[in-house]
Every structure is written in structure tokens, then in C-alpha cells.
C-alpha positions as a Markdown table, in Angstrom:
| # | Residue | x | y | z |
|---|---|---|---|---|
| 1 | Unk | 68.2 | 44.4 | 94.1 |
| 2 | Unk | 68.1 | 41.2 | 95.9 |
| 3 | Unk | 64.6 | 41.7 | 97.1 |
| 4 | Unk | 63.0 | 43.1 | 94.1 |
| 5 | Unk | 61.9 | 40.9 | 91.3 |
| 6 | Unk | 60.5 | 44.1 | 88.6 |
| 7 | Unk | 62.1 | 47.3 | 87.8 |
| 8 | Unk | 61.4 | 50.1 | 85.4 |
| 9 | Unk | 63.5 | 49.4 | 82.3 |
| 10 | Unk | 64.2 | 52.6 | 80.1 |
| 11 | Unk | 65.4 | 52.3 | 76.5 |
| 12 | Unk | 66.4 | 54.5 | 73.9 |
| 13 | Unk | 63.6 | 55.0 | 72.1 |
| 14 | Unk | 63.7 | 53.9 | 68.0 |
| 15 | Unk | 60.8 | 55.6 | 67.1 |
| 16 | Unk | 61.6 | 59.0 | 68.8 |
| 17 | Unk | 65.6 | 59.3 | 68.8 |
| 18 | Unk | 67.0 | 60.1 | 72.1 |
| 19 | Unk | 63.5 | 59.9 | 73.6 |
| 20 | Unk | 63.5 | 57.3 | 77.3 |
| 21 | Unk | 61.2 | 54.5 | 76.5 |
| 22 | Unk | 60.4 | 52.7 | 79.8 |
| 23 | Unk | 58.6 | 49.7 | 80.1 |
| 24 | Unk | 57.4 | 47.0 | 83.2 |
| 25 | Unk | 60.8 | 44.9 | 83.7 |
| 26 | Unk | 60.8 | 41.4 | 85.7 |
| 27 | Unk | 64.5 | 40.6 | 86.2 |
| 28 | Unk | 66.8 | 38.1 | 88.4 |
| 29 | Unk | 70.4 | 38.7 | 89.2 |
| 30 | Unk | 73.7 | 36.4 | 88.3 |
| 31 | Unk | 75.9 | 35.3 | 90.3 |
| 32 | Unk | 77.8 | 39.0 | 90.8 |
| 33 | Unk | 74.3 | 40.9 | 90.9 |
| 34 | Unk | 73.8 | 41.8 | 86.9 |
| 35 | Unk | 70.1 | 42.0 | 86.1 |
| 36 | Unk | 69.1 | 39.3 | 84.0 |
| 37 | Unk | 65.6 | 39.9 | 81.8 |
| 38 | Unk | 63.8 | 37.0 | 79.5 |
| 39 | Unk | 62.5 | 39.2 | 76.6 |
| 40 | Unk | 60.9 | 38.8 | 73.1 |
| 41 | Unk | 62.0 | 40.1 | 70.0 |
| 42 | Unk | 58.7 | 41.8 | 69.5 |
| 43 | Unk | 58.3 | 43.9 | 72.7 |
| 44 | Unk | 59.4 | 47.3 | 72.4 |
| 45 | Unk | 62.0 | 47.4 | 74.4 |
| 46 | Unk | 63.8 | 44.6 | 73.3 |
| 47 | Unk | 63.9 | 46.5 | 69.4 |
| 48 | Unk | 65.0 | 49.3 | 70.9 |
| 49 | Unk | 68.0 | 47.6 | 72.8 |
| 50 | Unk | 68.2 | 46.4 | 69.2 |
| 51 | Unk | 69.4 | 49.8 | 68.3 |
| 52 | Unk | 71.0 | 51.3 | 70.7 |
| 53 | Unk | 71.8 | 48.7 | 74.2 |
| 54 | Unk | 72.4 | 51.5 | 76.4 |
| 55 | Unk | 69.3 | 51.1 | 79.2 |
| 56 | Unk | 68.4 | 51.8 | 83.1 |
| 57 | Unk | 67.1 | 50.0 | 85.3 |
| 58 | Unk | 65.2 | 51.5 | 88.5 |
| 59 | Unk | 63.8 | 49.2 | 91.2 |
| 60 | Unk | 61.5 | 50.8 | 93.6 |
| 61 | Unk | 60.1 | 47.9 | 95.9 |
| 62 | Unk | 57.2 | 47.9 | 97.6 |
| 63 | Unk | 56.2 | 50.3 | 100.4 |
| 64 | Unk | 54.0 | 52.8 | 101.8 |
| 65 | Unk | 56.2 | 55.6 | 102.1 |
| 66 | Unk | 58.2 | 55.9 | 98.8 |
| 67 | Unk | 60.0 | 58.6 | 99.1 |
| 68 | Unk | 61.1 | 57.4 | 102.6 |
| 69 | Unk | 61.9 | 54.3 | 101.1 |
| 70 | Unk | 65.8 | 52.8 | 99.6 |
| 71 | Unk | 65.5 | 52.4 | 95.4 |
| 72 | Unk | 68.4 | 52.3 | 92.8 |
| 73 | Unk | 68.8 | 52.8 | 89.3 |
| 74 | Unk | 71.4 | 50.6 | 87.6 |
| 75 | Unk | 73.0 | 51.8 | 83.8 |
| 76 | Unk | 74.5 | 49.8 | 81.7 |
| 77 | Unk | 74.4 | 48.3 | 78.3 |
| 78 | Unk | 71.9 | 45.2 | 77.7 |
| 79 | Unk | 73.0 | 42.6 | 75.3 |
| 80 | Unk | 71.9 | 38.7 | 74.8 |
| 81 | Unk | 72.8 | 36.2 | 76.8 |
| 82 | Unk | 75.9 | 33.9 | 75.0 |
| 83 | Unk | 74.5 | 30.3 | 74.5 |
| 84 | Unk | 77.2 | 29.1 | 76.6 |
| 85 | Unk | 75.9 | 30.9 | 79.6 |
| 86 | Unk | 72.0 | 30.0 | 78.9 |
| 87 | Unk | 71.8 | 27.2 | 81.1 |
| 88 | Unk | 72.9 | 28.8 | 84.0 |
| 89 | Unk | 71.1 | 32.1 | 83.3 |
| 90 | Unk | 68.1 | 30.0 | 82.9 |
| 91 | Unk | 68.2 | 28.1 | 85.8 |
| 92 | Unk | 68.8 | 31.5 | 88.0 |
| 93 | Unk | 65.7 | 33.3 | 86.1 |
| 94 | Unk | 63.8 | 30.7 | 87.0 |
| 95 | Unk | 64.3 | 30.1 | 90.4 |
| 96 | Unk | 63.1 | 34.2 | 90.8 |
| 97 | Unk | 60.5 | 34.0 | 88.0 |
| 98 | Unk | 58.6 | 30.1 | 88.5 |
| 99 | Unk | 55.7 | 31.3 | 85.9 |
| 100 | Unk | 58.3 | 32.2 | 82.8 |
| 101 | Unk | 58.2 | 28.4 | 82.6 |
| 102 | Unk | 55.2 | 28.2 | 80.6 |
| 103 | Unk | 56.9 | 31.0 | 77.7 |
| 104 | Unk | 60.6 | 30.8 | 78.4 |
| 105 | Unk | 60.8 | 27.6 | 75.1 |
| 106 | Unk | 59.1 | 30.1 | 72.9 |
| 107 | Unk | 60.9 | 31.0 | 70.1 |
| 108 | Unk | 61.0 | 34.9 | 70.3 |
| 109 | Unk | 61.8 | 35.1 | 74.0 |
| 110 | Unk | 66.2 | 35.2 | 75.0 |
| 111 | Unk | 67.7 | 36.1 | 77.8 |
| 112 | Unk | 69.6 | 39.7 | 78.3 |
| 113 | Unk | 72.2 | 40.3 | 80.6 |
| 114 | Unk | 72.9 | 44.2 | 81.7 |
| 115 | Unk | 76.5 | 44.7 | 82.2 |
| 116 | Unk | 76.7 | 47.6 | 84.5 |
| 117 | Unk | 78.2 | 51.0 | 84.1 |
| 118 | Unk | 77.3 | 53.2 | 87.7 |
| 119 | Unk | 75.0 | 53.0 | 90.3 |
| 120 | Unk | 72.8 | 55.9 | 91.5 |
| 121 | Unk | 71.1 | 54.6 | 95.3 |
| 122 | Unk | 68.7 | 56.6 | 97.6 |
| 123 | Unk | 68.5 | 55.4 | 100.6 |
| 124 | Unk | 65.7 | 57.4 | 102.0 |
| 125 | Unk | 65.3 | 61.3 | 102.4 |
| 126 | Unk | 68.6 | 63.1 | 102.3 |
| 127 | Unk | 70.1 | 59.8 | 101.8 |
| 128 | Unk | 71.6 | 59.7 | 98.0 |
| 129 | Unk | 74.8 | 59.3 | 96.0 |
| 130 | Unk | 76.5 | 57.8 | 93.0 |
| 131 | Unk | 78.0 | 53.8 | 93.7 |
| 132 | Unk | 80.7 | 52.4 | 90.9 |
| 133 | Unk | 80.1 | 49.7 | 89.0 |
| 134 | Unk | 83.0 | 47.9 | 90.8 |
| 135 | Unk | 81.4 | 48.2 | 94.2 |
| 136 | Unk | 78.3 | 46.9 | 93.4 |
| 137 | Unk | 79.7 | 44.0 | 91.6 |
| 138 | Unk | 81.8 | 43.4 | 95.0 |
| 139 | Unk | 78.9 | 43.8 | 97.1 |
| 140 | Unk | 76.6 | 41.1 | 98.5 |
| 141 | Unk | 73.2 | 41.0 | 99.6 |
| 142 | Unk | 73.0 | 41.9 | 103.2 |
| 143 | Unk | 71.9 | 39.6 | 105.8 |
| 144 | Unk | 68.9 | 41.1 | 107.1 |
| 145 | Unk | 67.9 | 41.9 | 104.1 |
| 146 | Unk | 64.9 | 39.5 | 103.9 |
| 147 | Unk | 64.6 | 40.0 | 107.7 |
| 148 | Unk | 64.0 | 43.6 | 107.4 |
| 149 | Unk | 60.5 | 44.4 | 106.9 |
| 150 | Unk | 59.4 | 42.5 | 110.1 |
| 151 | Unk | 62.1 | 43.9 | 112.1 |
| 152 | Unk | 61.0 | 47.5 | 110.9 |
| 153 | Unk | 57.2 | 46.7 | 111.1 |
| 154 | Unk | 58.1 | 45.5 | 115.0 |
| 155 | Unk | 60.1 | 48.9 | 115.9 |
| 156 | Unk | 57.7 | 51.1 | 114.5 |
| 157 | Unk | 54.1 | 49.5 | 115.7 |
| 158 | Unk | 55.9 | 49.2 | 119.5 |
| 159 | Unk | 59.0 | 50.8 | 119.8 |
| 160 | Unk | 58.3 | 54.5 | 118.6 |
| 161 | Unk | 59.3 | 56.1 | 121.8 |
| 162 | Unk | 62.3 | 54.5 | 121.9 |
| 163 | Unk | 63.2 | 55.1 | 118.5 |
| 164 | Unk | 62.8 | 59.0 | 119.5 |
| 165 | Unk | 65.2 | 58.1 | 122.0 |
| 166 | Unk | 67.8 | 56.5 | 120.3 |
| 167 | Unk | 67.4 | 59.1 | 117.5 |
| 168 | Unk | 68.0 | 62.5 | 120.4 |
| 169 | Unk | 71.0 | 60.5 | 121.6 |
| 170 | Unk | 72.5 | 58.9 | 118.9 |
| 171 | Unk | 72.0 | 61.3 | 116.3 |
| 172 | Unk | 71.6 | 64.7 | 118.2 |
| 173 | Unk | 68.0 | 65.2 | 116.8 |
| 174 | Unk | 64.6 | 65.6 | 118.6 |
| 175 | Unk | 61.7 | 65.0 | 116.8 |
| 176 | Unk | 58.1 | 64.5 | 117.1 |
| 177 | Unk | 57.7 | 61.5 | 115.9 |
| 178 | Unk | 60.2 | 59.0 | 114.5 |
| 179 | Unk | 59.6 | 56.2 | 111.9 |
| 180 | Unk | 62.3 | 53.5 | 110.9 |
| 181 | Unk | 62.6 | 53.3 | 107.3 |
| 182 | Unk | 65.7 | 50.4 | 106.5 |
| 183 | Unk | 67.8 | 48.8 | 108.8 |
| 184 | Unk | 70.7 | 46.7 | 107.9 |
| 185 | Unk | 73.9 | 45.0 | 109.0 |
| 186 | Unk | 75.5 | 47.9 | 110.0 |
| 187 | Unk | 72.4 | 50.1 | 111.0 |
| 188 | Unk | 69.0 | 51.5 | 110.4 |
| 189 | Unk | 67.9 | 55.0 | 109.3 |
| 190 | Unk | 65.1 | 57.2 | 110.6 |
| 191 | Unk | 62.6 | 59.4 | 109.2 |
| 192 | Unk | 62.0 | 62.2 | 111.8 |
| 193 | Unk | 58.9 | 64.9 | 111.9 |
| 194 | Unk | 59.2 | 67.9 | 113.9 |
| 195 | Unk | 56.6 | 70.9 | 113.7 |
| 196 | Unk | 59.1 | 72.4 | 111.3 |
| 197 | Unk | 60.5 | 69.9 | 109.1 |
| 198 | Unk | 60.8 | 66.3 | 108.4 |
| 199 | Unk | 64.6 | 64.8 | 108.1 |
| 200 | Unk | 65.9 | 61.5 | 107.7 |
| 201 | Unk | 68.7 | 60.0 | 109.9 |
| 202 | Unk | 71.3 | 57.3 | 109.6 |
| 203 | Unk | 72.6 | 55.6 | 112.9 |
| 204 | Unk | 75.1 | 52.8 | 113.2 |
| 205 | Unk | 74.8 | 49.8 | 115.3 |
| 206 | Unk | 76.9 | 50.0 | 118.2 |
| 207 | Unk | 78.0 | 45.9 | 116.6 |
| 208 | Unk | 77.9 | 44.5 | 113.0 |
| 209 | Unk | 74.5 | 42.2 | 113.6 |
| 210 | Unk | 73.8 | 39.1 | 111.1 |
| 211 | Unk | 70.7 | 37.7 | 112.3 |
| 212 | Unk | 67.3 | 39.0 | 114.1 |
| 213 | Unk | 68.6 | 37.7 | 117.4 |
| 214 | Unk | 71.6 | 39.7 | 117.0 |
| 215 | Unk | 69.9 | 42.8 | 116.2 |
| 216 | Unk | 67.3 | 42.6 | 119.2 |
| 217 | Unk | 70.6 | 42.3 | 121.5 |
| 218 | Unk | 72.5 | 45.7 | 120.1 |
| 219 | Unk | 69.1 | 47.6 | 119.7 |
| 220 | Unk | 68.1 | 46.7 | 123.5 |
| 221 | Unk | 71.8 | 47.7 | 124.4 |
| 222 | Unk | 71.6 | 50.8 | 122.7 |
| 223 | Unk | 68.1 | 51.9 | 124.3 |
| 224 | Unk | 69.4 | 51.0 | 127.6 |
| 225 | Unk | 72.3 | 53.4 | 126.7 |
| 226 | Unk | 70.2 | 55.9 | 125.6 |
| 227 | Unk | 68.2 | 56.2 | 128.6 |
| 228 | Unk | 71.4 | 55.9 | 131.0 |
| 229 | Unk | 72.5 | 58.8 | 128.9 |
| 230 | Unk | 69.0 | 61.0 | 128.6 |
């Protein structure tokens, strides 16, 4: 949620009852991660929020392996923003969303705030489960998290060998060819082909890591483990 800037909004549709309506969605988050959307009273998604404020929002960023790749889908109900919280909402949709300068005076367009209800993450393949409102709100943006694509882009173009490595040792699975799909704070998962099946993997730094360097140092200890132990 912290990297993406558009999701898939789905409404209850007004003109078909019960029907999902989605539409293209740019959002920013508050302060405790609620998406926040600057919408006018004449799209269709904003009349049908008008009806019924129940909505999802799915956020798929970028990649070229989608179905390898992490996305959520946030429920909750959508409802305009109070004037006493404009300025601040304003000020944080802004800093995401520079352009919505030139429409966010006009006189159809407020701001919305999703309050959350449940959480529904995929983290890759195999990787999936319900997350409760609560925890998301507690959670907070992980430090690699704008970090990441480099770090994965780096492993994969010249480390693929030893991410085979790590994956027989550290995860008990051999594969053909290995491909590292997120990585994070805590670990990075693995997308492994074999002649008979692909799988994905999930394997936990040996350390918490909080910056680049720090990751280089526990991914170098852990190949030099690895090989010890191979």
C-alpha cells in the first residue's frame, strides 16, 4: 500500500443492484494507512458510494510476473472526508498525487476516506490469507520497501545460483531455477521451477535487516552457510 499510488475500486453498483462496479482508483494513505481518494460527485463510483459506501480496494503494483507478485484488497466502507480533517487529508493526497493540484479547488471533487473492515493479502504463489483490520492499522511500511525492487532486480540478474542454494538449504527444496519475488525486513520469498511444478517459498533472514547494507551482510552470511552446509 505504501508503494502503490492506483488501485481497483469496486462499488456497489446503483444501476444494477448488487452488481461490483470497478473503476481506475488513485489513492494516498493517512497517517494509520486508510486509503484516501479525491473524487467528483459525477463519476460513477462516487454515486454509487452515494448509495451504498461499502467498497474494495485491490492494489496490484507493477511487475512482470503478476501472479508471482504481493497485492491486497482492502474492504471497508467509503465516506467523505469531515471538514475538520481536509487540510491534513489534503496536504497527504497531495504529496502522493502532485497533478490533482490543477482539479482538487473544483467544486465537485471531496475527499473520501475508507475506513477498513479486513484485509485479504497474497504474497506470491501459495502465499495468501485474511489480515484484520486491526493489524493493518498497527502495521507500518517496511523499510526496504522502497529498496526492494533493486535489491530483487540485483539477486536475480547475478545471484541465481545462489538463490538455488539458499532455497535447497534453507527451505528443503531443489529446483531448476529460482526467481526472487519480494524481500523484506524479515525475509524474501522465492518462486521455484522444477520439470514438474513451479512453487513459491518463504525464507527468513537469519537477522531482522533495515537497510541495503544490512541485507547484503545476512544474505552473504547465509550463502556462505549454505555452501558450508551443501
Amino acid at each position: 500500500m505504501h508503494l502503490g499510488r492506483v488501485g481497483s475500486l469496486s462499488t456497489l453498483s446503483r444501476k444494477r443492484t448488487g452488481w461490483p462496479f470497478g473503476s481506475v482508483m488513485p489513492y494516498a494513505l493517512d497517517d494509520v494507512g486508510r486509503p484516501l481518494f479525491l473524487i467528483s460527485s459525477m463519476a460513477m463510483h462516487t454515486q454509487n458510494l452515494a448509495e451504498d459506501n461499502r467498497a474494495s480496494l485491490l492494489v496490484n503494483p507493477d511487475s512482470s510476473d503478476p501472479l508471482g507478485a504481493a497485492r491486497v484488497t482492502l474492504m471497508g466502507e467509503v465516506s467523505q472526508v469531515l471538514e475538520t480533517d481536509v487540510a491534513a487529508v489534503r496536504k497527504a493526497y497531495l504529496a502522493r498525487h502532485e497533478n490533482a493540484k490543477y482539479w482538487v479547488d473544483f467544486e465537485d471533487f471531496a475527499f473520501h476516506r475508507m475506513e477498513i473492515a479486513d484485509v485479504y493479502f497474497v504474497g506470491g504463489f501459495g502465499v495468501m490469507g485474511w489480515v484484520t483490520a486491526e493489524d493493518y492499522i498497527m502495521a507500518e511500511s517496511d523499510p526496504l520497501a522502497e529498496a526492494a525492487p533493486a535489491i530483487i532486480e540485483h539477486m536475480n540478474k547475478d545471484h541465481a545460483d545462489s538463490l538455488l542454494l539458499l532455497a535447497k538449504v534453507f527451505s528443503g527444496v531443489e529446483a531448476d531455477q529460482a526467481t526472487m519475488t519480494s524481500v523484506d525486513k524479515l525475509g524474501f520469498h522465492l518462486r521455484l521451477k522444477s520439470a514438474d511444478r513451479v512453487r513459491g517459498v518463504r525464507i527468513a533472514f537469519l537477522v531482522q535487516v533495515r537497510t541495503v547494507a544490512d541485507t547484503r551482510k545476512v544474505m552473504e552470511q547465509m550463502v556462505r552457510l549454505a555452501r558450508d552446509t551443501a
